[in-house]
SERO-4910 file (N, C-alpha, C, O; in steps of 0.05 Angstrom, whole numbers):
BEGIN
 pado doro    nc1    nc2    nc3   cac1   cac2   cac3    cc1    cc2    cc3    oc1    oc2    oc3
  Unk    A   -588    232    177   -603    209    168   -631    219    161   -640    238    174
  Unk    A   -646    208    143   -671    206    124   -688    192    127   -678    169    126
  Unk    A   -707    190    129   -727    164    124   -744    186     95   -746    210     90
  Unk    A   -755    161     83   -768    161     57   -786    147     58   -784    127     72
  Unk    A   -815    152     42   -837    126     51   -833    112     21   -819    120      2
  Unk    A   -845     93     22   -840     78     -4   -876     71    -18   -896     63     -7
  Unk    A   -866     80    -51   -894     84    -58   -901     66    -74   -881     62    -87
  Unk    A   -919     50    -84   -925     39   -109   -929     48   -138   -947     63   -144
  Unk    A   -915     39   -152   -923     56   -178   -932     33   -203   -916     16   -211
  Unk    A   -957     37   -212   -959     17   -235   -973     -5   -215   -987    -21   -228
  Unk    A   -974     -9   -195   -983    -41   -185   -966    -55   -174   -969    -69   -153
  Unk    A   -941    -52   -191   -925    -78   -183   -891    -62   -180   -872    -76   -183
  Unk    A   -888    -35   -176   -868    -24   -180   -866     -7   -149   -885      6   -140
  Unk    A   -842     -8   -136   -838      3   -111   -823     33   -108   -799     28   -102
  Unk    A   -825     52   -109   -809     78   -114   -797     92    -85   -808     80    -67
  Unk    A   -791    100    -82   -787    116    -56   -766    146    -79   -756    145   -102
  Unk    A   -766    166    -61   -752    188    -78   -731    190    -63   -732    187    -38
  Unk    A   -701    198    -85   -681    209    -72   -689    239    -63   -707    253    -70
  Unk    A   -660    244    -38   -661    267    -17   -649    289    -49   -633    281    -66
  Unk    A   -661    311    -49   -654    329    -67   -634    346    -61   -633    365    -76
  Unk    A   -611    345    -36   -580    356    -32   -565    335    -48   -548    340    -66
  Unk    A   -574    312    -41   -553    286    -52   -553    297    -87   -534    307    -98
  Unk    A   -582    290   -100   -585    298   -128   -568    323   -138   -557    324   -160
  Unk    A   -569    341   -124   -548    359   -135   -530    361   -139   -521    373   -158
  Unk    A   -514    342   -109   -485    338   -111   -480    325   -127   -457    329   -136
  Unk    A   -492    308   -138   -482    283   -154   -495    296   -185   -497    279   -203
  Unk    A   -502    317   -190   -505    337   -221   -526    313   -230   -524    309   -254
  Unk    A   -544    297   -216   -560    280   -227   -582    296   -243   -585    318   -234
  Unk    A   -600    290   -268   -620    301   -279   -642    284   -287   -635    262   -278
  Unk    A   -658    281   -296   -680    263   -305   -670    245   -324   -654    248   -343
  Unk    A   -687    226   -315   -667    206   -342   -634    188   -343   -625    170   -357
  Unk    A   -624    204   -320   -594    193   -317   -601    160   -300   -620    156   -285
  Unk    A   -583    144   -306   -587    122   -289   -569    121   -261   -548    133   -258
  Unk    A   -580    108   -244   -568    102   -216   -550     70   -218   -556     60   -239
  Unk    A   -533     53   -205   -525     30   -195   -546     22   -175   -548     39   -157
  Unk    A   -556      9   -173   -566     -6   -143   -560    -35   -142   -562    -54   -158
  Unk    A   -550    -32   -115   -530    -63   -110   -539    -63    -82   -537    -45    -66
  Unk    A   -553    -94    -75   -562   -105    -53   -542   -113    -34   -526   -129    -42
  Unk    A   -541   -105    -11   -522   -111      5   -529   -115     32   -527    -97     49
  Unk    A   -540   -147     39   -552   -158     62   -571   -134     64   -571   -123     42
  Unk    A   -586   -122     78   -612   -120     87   -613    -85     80   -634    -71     82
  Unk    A   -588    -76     71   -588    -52     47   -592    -51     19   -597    -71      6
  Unk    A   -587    -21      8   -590    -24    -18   -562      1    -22   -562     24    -15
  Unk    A   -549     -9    -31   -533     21    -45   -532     30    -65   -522     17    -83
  Unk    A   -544     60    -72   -548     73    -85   -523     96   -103   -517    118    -94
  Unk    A   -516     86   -123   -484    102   -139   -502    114   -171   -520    108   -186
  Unk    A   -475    140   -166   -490    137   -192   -467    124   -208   -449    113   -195
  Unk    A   -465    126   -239   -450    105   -261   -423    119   -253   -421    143   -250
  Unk    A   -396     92   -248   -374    103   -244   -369    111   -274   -359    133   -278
  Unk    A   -376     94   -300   -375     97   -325   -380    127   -339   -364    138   -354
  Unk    A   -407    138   -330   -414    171   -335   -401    180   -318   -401    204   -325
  Unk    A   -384    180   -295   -371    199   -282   -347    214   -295   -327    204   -306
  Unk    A   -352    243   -292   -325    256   -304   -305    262   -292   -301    267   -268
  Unk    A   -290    260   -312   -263    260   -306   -255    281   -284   -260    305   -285
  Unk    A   -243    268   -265   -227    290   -245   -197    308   -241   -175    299   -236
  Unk    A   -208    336   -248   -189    350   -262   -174    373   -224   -185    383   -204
  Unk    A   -150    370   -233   -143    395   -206   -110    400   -210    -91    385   -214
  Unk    A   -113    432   -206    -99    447   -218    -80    459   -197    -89    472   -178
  Unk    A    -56    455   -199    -33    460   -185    -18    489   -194     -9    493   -217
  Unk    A    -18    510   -168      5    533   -182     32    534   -163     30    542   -139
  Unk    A     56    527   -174     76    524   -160     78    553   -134     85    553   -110
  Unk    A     70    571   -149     76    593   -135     55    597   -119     42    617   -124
  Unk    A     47    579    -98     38    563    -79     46    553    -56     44    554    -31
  Unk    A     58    541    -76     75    513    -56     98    522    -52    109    540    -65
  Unk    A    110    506    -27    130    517    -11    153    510    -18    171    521     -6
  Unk    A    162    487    -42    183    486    -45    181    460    -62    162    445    -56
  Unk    A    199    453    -84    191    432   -101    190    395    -85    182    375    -97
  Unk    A    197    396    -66    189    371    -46    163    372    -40    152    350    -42
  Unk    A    148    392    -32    126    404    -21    111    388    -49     97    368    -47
  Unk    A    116    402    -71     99    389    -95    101    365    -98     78    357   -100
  Unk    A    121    343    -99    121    328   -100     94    305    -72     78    290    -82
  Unk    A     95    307    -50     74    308    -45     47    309    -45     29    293    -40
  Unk    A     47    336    -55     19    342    -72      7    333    -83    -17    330    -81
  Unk    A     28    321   -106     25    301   -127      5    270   -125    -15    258   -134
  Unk    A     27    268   -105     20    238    -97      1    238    -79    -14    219    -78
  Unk    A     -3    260    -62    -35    257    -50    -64    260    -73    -81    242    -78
  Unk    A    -64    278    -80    -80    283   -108    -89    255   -129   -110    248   -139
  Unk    A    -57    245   -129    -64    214   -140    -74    193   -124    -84    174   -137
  Unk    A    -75    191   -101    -81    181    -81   -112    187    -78   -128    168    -79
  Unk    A   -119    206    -75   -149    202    -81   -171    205   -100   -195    208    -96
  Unk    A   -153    201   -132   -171    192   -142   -171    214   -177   -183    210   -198
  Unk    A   -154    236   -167   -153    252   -184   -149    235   -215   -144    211   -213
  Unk    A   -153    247   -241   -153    238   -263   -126    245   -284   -113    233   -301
  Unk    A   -127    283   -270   -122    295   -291   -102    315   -275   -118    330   -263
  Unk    A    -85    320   -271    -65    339   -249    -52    361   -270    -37    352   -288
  Unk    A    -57    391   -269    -45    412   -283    -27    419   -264    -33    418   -240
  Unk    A      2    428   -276     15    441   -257     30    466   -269     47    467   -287
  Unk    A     15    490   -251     21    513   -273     48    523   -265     52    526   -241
  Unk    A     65    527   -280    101    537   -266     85    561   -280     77    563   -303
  Unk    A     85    584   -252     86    611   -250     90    622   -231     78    636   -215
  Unk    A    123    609   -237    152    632   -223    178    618   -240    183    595   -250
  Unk    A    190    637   -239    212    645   -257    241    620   -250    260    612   -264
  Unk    A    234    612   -220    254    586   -216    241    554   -220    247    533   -208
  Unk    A    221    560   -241    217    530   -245    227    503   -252    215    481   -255
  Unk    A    256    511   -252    264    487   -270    269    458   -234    277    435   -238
  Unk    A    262    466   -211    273    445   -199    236    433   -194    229    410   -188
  Unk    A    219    455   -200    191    440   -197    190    417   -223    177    397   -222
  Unk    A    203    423   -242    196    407   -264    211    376   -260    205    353   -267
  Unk    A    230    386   -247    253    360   -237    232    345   -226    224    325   -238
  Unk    A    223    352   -202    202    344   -178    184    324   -195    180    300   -190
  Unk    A    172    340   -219    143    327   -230    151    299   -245    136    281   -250
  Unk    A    180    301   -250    188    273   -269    201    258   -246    206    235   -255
  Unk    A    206    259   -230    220    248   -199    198    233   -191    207    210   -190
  Unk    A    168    234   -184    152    231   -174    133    212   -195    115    197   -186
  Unk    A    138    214   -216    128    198   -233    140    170   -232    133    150   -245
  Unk    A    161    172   -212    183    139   -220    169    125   -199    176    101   -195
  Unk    A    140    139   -178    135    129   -169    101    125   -160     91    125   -138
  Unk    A     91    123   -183     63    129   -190     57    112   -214     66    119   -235
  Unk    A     48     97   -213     34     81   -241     15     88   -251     -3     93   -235
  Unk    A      8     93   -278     -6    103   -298     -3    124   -296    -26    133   -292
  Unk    A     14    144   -295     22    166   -304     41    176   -325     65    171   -327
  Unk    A     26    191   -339     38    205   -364     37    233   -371     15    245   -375
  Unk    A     62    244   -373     54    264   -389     43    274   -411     52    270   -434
  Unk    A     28    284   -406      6    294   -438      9    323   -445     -4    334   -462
  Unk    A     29    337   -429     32    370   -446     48    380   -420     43    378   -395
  Unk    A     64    391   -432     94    391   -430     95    422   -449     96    424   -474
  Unk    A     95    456   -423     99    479   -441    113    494   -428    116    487   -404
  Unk    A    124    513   -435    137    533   -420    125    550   -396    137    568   -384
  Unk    A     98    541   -392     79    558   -368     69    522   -348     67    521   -324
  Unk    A     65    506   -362     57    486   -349     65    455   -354     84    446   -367
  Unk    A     51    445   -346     54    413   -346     26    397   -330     14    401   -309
  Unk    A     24    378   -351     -3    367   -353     -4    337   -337     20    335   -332
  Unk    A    -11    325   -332     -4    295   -312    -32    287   -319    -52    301   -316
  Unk    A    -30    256   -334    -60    237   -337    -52    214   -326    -33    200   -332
  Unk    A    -69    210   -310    -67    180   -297    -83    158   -306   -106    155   -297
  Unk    A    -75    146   -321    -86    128   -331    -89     98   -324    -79     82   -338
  Unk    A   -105     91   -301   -106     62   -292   -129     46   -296   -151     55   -291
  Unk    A   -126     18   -307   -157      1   -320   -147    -14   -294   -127    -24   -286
  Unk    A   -175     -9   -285   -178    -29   -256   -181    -55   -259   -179    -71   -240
  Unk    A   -187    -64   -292   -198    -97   -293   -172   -115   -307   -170   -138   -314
  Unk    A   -147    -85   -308   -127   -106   -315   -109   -103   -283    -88   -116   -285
  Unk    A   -112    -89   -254    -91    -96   -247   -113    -86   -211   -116    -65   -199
  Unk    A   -124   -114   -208   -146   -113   -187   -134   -122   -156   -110   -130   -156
  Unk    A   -139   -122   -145   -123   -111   -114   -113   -131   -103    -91   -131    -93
  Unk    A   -129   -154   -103   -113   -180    -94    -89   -191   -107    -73   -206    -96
  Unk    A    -88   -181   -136    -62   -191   -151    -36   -175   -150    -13   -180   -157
  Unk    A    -54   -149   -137    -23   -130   -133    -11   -132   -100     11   -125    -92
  Unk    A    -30   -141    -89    -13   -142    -63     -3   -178    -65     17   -186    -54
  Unk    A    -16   -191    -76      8   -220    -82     39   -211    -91     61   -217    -83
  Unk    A     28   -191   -115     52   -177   -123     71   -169   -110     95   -173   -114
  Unk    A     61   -155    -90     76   -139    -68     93   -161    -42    115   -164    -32
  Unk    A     69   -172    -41     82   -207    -21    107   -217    -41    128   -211    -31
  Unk    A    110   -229    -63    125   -238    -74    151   -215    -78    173   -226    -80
  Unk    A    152   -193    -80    178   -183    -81    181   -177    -55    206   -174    -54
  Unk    A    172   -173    -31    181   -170     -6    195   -204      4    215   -207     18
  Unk    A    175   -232    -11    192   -246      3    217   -255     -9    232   -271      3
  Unk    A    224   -245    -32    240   -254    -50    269   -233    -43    292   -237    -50
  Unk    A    259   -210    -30    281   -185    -14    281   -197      7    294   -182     22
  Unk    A    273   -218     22    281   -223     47    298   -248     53    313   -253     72
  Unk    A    291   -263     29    305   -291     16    340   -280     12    358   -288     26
  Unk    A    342   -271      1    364   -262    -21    376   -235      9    399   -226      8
  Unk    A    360   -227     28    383   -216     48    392   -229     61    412   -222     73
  Unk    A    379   -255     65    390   -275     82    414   -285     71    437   -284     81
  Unk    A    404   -296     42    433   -297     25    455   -282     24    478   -290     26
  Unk    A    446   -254     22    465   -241     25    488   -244     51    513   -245     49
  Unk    A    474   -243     70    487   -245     95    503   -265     98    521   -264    114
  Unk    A    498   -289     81    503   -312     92    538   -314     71    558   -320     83
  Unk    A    539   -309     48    553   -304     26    570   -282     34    594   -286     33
  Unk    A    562   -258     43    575   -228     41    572   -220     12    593   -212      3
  Unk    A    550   -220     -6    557   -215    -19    532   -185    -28    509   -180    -35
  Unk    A    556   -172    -23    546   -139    -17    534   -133    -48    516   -116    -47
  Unk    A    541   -142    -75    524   -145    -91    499   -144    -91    484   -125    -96
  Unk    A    491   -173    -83    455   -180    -70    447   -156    -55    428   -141    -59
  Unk    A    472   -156    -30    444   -128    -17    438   -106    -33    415    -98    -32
  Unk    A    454    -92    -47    446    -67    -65    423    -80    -74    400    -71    -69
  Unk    A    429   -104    -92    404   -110   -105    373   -108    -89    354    -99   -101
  Unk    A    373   -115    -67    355   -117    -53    345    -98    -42    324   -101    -30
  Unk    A    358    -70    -41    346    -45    -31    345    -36    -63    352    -13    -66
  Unk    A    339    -46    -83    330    -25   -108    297    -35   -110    278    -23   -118
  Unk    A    301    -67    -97    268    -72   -106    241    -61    -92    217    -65    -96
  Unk    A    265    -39    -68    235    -26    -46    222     -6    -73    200      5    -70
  Unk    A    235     -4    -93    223     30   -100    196     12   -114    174     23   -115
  Unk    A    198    -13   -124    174    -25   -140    144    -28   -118    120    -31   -124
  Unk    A    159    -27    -91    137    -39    -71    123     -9    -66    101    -10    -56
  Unk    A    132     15    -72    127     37    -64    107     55    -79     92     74    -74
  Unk    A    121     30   -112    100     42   -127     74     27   -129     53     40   -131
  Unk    A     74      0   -128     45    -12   -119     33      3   -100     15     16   -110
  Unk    A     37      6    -70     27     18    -55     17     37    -68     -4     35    -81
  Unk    A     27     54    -67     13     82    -78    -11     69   -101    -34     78   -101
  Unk    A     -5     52   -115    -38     50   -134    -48     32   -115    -43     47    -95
  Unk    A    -58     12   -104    -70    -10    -80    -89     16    -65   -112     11    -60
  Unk    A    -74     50    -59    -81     61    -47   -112     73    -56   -134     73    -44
  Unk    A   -103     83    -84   -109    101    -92   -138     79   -101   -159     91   -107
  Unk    A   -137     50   -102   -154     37   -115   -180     36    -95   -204     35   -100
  Unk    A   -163     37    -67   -178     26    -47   -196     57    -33   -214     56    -17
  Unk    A   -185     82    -46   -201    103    -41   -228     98    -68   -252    102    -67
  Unk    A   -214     89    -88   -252     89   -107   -269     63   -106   -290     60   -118
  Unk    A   -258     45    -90   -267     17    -83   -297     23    -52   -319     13    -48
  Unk    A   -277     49    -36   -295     56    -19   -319     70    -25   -340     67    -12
  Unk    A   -317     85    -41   -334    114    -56   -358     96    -75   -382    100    -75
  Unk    A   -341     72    -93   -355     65   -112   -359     32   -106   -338     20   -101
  Unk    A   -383     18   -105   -390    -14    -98   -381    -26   -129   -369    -47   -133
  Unk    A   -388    -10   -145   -378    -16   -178   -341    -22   -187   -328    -39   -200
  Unk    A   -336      2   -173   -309    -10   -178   -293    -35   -156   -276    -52   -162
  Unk    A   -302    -29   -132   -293    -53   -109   -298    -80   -133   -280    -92   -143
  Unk    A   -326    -84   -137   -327   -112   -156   -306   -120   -178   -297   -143   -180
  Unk    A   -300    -98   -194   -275    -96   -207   -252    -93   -202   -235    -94   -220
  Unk    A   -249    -92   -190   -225   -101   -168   -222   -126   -155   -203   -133   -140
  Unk    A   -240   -137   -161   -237   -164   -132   -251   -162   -109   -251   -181    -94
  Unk    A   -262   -146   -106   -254   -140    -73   -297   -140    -66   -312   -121    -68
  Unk    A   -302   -163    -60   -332   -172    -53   -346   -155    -40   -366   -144    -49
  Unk    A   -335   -151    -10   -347   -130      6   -322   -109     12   -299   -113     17
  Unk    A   -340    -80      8   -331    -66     11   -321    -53     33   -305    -34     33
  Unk    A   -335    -69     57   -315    -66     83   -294    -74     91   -285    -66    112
  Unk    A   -280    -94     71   -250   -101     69   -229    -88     60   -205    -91     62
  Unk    A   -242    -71     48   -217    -45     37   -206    -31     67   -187    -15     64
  Unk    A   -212    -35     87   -197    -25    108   -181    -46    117   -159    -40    125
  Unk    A   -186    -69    117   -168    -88    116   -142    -92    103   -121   -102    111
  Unk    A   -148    -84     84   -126    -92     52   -103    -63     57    -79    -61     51
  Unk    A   -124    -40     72   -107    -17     67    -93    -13     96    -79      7    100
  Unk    A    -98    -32    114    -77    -38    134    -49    -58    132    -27    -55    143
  Unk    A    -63    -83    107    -47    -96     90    -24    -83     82     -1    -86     89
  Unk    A    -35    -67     64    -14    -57     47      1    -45     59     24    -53     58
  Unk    A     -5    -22     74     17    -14     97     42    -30    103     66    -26     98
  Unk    A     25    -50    116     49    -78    126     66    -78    108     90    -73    113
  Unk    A     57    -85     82     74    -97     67     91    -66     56    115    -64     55
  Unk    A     80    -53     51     90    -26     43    130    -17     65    152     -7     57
  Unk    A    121    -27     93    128    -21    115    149    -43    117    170    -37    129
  Unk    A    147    -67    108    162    -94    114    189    -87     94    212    -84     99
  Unk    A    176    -87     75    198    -73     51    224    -51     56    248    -52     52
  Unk    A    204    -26     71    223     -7     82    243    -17    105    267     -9    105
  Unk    A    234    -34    125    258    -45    134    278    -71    127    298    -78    140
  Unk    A    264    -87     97    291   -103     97    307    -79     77    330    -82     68
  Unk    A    294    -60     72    322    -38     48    342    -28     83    366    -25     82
  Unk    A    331    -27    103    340    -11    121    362    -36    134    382    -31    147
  Unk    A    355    -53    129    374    -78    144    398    -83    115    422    -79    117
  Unk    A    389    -88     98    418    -85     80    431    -71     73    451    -78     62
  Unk    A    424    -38     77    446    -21     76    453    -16    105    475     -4    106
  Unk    A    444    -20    124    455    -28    154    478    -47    150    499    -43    162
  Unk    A    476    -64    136    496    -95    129    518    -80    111    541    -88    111
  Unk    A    513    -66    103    522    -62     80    548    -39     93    572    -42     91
  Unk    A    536    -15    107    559    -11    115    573    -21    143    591     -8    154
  Unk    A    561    -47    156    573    -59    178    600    -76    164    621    -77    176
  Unk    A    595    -88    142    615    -97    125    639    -78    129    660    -84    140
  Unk    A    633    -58    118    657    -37    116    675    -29    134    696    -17    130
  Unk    A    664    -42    162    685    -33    182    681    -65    202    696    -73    220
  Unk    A    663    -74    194    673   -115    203    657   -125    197    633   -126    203
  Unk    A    681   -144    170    674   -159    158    665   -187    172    648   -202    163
  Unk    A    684   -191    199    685   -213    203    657   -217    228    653   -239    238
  Unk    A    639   -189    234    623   -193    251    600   -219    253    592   -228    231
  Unk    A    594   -225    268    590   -254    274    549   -250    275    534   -241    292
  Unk    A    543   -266    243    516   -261    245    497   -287    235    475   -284    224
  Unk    A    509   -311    240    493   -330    240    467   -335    255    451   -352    246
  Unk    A    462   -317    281    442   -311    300    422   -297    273    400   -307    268
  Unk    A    430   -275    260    419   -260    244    399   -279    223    374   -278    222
  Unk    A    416   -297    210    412   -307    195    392   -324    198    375   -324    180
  Unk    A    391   -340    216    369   -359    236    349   -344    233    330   -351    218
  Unk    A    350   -321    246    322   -299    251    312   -299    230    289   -306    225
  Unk    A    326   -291    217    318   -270    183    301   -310    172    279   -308    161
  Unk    A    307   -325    175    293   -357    165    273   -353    179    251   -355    167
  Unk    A    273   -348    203    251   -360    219    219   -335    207    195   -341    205
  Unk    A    231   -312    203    207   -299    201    206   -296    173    188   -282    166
  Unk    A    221   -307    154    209   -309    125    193   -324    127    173   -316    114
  Unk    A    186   -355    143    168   -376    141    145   -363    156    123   -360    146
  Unk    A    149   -357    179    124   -325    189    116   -312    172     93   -320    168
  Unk    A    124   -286    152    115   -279    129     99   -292    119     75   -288    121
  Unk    A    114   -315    102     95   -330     87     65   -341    100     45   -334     89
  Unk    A     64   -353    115     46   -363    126     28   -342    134      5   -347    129
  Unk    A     33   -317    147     16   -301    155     -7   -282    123    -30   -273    124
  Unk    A     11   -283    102      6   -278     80    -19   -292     69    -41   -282     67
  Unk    A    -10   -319     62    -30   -341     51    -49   -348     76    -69   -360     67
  Unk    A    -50   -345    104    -81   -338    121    -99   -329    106   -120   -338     98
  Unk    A    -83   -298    102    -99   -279     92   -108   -272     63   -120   -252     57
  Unk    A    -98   -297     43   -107   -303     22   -125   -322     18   -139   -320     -3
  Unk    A   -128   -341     34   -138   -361     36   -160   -351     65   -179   -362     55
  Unk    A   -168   -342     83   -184   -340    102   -184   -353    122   -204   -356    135
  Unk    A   -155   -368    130   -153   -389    146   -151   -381    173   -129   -376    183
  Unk    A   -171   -380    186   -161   -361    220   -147   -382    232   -131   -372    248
  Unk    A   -146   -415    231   -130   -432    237    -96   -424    237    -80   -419    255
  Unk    A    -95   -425    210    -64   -410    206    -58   -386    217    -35   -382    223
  Unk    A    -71   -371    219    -63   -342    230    -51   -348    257    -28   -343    265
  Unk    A    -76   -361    271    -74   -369    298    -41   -374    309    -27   -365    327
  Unk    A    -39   -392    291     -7   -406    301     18   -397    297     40   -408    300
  Unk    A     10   -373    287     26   -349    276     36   -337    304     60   -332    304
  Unk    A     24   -333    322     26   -315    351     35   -325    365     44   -312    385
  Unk    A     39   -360    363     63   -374    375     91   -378    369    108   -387    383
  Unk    A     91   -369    344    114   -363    324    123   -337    337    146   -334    347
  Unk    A    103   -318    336    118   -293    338    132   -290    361    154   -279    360
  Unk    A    120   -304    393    128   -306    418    157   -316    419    173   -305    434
  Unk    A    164   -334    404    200   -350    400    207   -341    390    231   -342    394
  Unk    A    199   -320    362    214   -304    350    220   -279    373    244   -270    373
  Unk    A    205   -269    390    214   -249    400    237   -252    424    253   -235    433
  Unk    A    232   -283    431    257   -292    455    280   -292    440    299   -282    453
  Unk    A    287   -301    412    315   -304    404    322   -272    402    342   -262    410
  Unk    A    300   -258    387    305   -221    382    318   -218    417    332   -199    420
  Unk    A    315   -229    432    321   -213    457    349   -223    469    363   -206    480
  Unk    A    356   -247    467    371   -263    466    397   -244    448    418   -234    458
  Unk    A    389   -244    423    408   -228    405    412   -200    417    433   -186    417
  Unk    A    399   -196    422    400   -154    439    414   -161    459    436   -148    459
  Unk    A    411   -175    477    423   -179    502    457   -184    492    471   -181    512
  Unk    A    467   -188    479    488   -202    464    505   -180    452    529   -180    450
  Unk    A    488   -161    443    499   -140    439    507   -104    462    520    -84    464
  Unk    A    483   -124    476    498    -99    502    526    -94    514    531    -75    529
  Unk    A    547   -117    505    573   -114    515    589   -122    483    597   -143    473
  Unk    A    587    -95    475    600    -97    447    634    -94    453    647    -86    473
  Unk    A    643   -107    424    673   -104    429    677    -81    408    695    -67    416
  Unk    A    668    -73    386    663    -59    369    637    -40    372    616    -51    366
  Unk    A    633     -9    381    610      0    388    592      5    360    569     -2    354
  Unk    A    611     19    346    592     22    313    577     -1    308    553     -1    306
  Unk    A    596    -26    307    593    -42    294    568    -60    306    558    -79    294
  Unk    A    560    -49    332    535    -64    353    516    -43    353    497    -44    368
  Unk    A    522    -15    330    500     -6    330    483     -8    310    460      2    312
  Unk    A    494    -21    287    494    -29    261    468    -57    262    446    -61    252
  Unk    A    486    -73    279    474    -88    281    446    -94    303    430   -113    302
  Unk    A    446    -74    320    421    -72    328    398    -55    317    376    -52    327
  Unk    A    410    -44    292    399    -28    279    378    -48    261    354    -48    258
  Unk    A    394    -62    252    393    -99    239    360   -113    254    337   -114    244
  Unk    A    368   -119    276    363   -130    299    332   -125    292    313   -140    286
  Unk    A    333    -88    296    308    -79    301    282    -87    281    259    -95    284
  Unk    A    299    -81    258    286    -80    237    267   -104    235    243   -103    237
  Unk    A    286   -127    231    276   -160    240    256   -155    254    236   -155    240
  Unk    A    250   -150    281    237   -150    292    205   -130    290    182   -132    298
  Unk    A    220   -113    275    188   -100    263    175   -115    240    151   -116    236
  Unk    A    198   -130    223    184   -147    198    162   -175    211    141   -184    203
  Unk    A    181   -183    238    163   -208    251    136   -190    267    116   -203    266
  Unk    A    134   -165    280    108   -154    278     88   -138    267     71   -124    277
  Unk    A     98   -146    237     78   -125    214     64   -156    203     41   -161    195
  Unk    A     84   -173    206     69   -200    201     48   -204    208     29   -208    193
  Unk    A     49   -204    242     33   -213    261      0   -194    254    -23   -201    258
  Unk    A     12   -167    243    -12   -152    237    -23   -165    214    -46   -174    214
  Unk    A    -12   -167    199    -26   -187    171    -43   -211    183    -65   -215    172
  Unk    A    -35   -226    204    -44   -254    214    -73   -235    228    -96   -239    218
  Unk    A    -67   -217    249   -100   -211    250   -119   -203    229   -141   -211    233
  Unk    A   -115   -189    207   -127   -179    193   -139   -209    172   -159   -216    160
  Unk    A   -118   -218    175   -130   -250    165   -163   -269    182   -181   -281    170
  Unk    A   -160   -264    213   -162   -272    228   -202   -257    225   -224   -268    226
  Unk    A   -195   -234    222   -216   -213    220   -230   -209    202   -251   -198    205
  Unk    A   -219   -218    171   -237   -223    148   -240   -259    141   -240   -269    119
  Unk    A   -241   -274    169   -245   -296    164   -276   -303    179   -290   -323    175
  Unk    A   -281   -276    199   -305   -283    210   -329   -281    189   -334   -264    172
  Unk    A   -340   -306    198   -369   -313    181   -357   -326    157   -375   -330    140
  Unk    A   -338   -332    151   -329   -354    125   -324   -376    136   -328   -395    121
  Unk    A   -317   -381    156   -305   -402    174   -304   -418    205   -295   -439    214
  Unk    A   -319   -391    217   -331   -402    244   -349   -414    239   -362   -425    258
***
């Protein structure tokens, strides 16, 4: 930490000087402009996300440990913010890195290839923050998670093993939001300019949103894990007895929802009554477990506690959403 004295200039003009490590890092020169954005009893000082250049970083397979390894890479790199991703194939077994680089793209938004050679491959990420700003992509993300949790219930209730396939193809869409929500919420922190373009007021809620997203990121992965659980409990009993299931799987869609719109709306009221919800949801989860400790079928009670579990992590990723609701409601509503 710094202190600076603050000088008058002109009469009516207040100056204080920036620290000259910061000016370097940031390639500032005379004449360039700064952001300054008031923030309660601070000031934060950026320079233009607009003049900022492009962020360029250069990948050599013959590096990396194996084309999974790259794939990774990838997505961390995009993850914080990179612009511009080279990936140089120099070694002679490149053809499964190149697989990797178009594999990884099915799950990355605004990515394109822009050069495509026999030594390399070029990756531009191209995302406009003012067409796809953070609160509308995690609605996004709420709405196909509740709409996979709707339609497994259906499924269950129908057998109709159709729906569940369907319902484990829509995790790959939730996987790819996440990954941008992520990557938004690393230049949301860095930059007060882009948080505003985004939605997102104060920039101390990006830890909020990026606990959010998790949830929801996380809720997703276990209803794909509960319908192909269903999916092959079918295969060896059909006739297993899951109206208990079905109950559950109701009771914490209306949990979902509600814990969701708290946290869209700032309602610490609603959140609140969420944790009474979760408490009866967790007596029937126990109720159902207990039920399955004297299986007549062992697969088929492992399947289903496999089921069981899942449920029960979806009714406490909720409950995490309801605090985080609870926590960006202080000072709007007390």
């Amino acid at each position: 930490m710094e202190t600076r004295k603050v000088y008058v200039s002109g009469g009516s003009t207040y100056v204080i000087s920036l620290p000259k490590k910061w000016v370097k890092k940031a390639n500032l020169k005379a004449g360039d402009s700064l952001v300054v954005t008031e923030q309660g009893g601070s000031l934060l000082i950026e320079t233009s996300v607009i003049e900022k250049e492009s962020q360029v970083k250069e990948i050599k397979i013959s590096k990396i440990t194996s084309s999974d390894a790259l794939e990774r890479i990838i997505i961390a790199f995009y993850l914080v913010g990179y612009d511009t991703i080279r990936i140089k194939l120099d070694r002679k077994d490149h053809l499964p890195y190149r697989k990797s680089i178009r594999k990884v793209m099915d799950y990355l938004i605004g990515v394109e290839i822009v050069e495509d050679t026999n030594d390399s491959m070029t990756l531009e990420i191209m995302v406009d923050y003012k067409r796809m700003m953070t609160m509308q992509i995690l609605q996004r993300m709420y709405s196909i998670n509740r709409s996979m949790l709707l339609d497994l219930g259906k499924a269950l209730k129908t057998m109709d093993i159709g729906l569940a396939k369907d319902v484990i193809v829509r995790e790959r869409e939730i996987d790819r939001l996440y990954f941008l929500v992520v990557r938004q919420l690393k230049s949301a922190v860095e930059y007060q300019q882009v948080a505003e373009k985004l939605g997102i007021e104060n920039q101390r809620d990006c830890l909020g949103y990026r606990i959010v997203v998790k949830a929801l990121e996380r809720i997703a992965d276990h209803i794909e894990n509960i319908a192909k659980s269903y999916i092959q409990l079918m295969e060896i009993q059909k006739d297993a007895p899951l109206d208990d299931f079905i109950k559950l799987n109701s009771s914490i869609v209306l949990t979902f929802e509600k814990s969701v719109h708290a946290l869209f709306t700032r309602n610490h009221t609603m959140a609140e009554t969420i944790f009474q919800e979760l408490k009866e949801i967790k007596k029937v989860h126990s109720d159902i477990s207990n039920e399955l400790l004297q299986p007549i079928n062992i697969q088929s009670a492992i399947l289903q506690k496999t089921m069981l579990d899942s449920l029960g992590r979806i009714a406490s990723y909720s409950g995490d959403i309801a605090e985080i609701a609870i926590n960006m409601s202080v000072g709007l509503e007390f």
